[in-house]
Residue, then its C-alpha position, 0 to 999 in steps of 0.5 A: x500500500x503507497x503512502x499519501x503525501x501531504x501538501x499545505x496550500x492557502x486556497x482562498x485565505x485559508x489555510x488547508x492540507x491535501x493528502x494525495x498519493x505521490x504519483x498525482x502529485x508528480x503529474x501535477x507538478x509536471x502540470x504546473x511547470x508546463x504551465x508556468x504556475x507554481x503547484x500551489x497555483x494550478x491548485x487554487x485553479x483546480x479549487x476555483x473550477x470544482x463545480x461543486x464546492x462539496x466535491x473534496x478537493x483530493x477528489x478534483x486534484x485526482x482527477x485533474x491528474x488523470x485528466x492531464x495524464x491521459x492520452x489523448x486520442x487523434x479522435x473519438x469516432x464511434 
């Protein structure tokens, strides 16, 4: 079993902690830098974008990982 890792961000003045497994922190901070934010950055924008506010924000950073992890097919013809 992997162990979280936990990261401390402020997301709209407050202070809040994530714990997420190391490999969606390495796409996200793979994320950020292709971006040219800092983690704490592409953060505040995943938090910012969840379209509901009760969805934990471990949830949307994981699938924001799996999102920009996954390949992209040429097209989606059925």
């Amino acid at each position: 079993m992997r162990h979280l890792r936990k990261r401390s961000f402020r997301l709209a003045g407050h202070r809040t902690s994530v714990a997420l497994e190391p490999e969606f922190w390495t796409v996200l901070e793979a994320a950020a830098q292709q971006q040219g934010l800092s983690l704490a950055a592409l953060v505040a924008a995943v938090d910012a974008a969840r379209p509901d506010p009760t969805l934990p924000l471990a949830s949307a950073l994981r699938v924001e990982a799996l999102r920009r992890a996954a390949p992209h097919p040429a097209s989606t013809a059925a």
